[in-house]
Structures are given as C-alpha cells and as structure tokens.
PASEBA-1860 file (N, C-alpha, C; in nm, 3 decimals):
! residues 101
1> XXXXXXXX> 12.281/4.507/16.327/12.222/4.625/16.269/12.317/4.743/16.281 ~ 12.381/4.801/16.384/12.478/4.881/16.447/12.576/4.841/16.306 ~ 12.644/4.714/16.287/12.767/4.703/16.203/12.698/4.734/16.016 ~ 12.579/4.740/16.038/12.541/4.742/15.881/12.545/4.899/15.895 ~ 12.504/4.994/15.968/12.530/5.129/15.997/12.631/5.177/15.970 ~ 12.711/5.152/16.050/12.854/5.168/16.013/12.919/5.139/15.931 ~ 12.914/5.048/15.828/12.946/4.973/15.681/12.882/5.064/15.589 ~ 12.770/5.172/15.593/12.695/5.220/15.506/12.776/5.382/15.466
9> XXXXXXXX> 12.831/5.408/15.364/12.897/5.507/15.301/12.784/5.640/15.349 ~ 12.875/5.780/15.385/12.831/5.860/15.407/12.822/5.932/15.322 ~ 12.725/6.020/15.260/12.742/6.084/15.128/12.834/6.207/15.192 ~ 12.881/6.236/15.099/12.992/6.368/15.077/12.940/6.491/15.127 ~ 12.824/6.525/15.105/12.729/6.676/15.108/12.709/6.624/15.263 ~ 12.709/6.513/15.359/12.697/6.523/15.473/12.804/6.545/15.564 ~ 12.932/6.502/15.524/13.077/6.536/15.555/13.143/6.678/15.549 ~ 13.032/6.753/15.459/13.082/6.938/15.463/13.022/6.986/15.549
17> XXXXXXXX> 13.133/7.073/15.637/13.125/7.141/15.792/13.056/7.302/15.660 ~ 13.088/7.296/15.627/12.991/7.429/15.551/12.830/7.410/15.540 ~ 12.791/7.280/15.480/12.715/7.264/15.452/12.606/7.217/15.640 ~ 12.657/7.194/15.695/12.598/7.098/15.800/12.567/7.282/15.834 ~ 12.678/7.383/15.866/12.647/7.478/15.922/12.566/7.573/15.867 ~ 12.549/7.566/15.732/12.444/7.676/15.643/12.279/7.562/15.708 ~ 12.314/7.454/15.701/12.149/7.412/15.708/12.108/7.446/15.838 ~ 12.226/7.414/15.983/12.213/7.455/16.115/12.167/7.594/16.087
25> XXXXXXXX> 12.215/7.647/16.072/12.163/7.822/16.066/12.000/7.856/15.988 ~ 12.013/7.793/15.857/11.891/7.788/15.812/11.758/7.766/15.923 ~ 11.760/7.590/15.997/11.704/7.587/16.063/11.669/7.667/16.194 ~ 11.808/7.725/16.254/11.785/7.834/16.348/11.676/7.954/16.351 ~ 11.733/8.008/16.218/11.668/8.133/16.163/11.494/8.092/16.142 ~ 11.496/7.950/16.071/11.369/7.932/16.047/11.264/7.917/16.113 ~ 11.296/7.832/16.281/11.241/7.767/16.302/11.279/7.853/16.525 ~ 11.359/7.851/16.564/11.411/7.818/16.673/11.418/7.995/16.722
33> XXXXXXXX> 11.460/8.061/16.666/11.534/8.192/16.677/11.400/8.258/16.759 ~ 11.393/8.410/16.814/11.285/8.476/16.876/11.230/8.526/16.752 ~ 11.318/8.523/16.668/11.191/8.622/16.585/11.262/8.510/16.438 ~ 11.177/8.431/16.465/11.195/8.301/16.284/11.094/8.355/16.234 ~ 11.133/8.286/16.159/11.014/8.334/15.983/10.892/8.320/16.030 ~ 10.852/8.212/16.089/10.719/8.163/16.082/10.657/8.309/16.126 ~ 10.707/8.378/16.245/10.669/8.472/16.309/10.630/8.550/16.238 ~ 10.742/8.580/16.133/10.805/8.691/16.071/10.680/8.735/15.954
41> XXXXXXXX> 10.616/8.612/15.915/10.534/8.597/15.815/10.412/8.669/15.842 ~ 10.338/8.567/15.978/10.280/8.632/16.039/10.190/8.729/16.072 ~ 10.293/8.788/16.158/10.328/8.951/16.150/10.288/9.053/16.041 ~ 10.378/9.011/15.959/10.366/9.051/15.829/10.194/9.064/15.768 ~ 10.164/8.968/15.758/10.014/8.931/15.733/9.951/9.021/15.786 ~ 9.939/9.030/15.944/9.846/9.073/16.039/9.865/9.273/16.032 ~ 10.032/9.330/15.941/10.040/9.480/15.948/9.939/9.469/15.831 ~ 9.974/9.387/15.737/9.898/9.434/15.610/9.764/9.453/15.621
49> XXXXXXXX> 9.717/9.362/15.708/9.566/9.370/15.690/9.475/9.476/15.819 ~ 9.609/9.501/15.896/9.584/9.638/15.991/9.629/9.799/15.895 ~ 9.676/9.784/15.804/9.700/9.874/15.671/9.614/9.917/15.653 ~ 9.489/9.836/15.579/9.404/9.774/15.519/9.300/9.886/15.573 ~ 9.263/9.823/15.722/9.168/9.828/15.756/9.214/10.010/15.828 ~ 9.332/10.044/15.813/9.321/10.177/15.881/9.338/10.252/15.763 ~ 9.304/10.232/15.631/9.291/10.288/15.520/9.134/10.337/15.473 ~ 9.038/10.197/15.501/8.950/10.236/15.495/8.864/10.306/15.616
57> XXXXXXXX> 8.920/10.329/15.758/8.897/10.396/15.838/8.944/10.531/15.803 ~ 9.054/10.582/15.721/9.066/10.691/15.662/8.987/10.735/15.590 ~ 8.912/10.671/15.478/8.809/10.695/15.407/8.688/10.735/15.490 ~ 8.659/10.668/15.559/8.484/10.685/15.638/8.538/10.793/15.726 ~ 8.631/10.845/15.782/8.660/10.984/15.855/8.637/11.096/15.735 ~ 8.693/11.093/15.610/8.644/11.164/15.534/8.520/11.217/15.482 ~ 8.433/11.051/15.473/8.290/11.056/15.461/8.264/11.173/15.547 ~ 8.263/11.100/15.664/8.208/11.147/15.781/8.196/11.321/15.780
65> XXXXXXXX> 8.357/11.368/15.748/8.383/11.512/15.748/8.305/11.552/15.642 ~ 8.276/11.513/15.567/8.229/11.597/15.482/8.049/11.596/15.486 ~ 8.053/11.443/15.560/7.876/11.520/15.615/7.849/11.626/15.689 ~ 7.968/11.640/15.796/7.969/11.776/15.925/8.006/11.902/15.846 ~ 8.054/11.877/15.708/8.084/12.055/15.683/7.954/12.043/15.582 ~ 7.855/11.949/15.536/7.738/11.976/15.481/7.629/11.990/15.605 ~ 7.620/11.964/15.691/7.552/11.996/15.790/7.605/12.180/15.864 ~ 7.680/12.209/15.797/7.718/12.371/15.861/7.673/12.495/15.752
73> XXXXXXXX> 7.589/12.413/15.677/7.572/12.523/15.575/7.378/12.482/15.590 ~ 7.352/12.578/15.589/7.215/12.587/15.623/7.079/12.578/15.449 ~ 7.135/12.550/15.373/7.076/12.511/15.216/7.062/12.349/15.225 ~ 7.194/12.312/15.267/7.230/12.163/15.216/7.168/12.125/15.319 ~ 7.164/12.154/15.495/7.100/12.073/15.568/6.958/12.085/15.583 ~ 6.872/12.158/15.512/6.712/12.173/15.482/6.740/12.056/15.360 ~ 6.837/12.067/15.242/6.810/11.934/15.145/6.842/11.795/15.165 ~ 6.956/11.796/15.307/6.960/11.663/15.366/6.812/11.634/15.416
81> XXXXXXXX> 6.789/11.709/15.495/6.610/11.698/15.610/6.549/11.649/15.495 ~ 6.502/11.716/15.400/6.383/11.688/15.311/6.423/11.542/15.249 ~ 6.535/11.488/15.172/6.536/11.433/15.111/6.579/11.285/15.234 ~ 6.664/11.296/15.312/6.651/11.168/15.408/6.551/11.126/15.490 ~ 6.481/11.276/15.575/6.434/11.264/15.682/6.282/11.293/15.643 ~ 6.235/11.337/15.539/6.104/11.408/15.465/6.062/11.451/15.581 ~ 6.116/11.578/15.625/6.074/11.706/15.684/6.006/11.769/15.531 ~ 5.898/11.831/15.622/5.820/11.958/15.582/5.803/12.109/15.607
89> XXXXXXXX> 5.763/12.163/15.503/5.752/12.271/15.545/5.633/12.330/15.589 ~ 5.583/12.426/15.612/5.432/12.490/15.717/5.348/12.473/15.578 ~ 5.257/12.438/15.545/5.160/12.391/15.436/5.210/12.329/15.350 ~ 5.288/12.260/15.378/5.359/12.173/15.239/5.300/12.026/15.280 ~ 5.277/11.956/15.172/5.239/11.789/15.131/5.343/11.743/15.068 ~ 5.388/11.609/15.169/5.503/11.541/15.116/5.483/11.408/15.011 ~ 5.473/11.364/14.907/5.422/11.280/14.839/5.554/11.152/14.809 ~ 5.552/11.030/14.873/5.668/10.963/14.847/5.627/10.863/14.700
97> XXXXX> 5.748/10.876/14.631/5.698/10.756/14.520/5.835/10.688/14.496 ~ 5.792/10.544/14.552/5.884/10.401/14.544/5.914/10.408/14.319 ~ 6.023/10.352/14.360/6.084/10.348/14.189/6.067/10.188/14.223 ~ 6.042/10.114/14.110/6.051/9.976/14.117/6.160/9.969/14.024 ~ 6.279/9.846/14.101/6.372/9.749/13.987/6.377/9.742/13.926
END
C-alpha cells in the first residue's frame, strides 16, 4: 500500500510553496488565529443587533420625553387625565362608549 502511495503522481497545484502557503494562511486567518472570521462574523452579528436595539431605545426615550414635557403643561395634563384616566370634574358625568370593529 505504502509503494502504491508513492508510485501515485502529485498534482502540480500541490508542489507550489505559494500555493501550500496562501491556503496555510487562509486556514490560519480562518480558523486558528485569536480573532478568525468565525469570531469576526459573530461579533459582527451581535453589534448589529445591539445597534438595533439601542436605536429603538432611542426612540422610546423620546416617547418618553415628550410625555414629561406634556405632563408640564397644565391643559394637556387635565386632557391626558380625562381621556386615559376618566378623571372628572366637580358635577360632571363621565359617559364611556366602546366603538365596535
């Protein structure tokens, strides 16, 4: 078995010291290195979707602000009360009517 090995022609593309060393490196980089692709990918993945999510945490801080500067004006927070909370006023009747689908 050993002599049929050795009888068996080596292809050419395995005999280039260029080639043996671009794939060595390839694999290095790819696979072996502290920071290889696999990592690299990753990573990658996990900023985007921390992007993501601190984008729409930008948004709901906005929400948010802009409920606290409608709560500092004393019109809008009697029309928040009435219309979220159906506060009343001193002889007033609150009448709720459901909208159907």
């Amino acid at each position: 078995m050993i002599q049929k090995l050795k009888t068996m022609p080596i292809p050419r593309l395995l005999k280039n010291r260029y080639f043996l060393t671009a794939v060595g490196f390839v694999i290095w980089i790819w696979l072996i290195d502290a920071i290889n692709l696999m990592d690299w990918i990753s990573e990658r993945t996990r900023l985007n979707r921390l992007e993501q999510e601190q984008r729409q945490l930008e948004q709901d801080i906005q929400s948010t602000q802009q409920k606290i500067n409608a709560f500092a004006n004393p019109d809008s927070l009697e029309k928040i009360a009435r219309e979220q909370f159906y506060f009343v006023g001193p002889g007033e009747v609150i009448f709720i009517i459901e909208e159907e689908q």
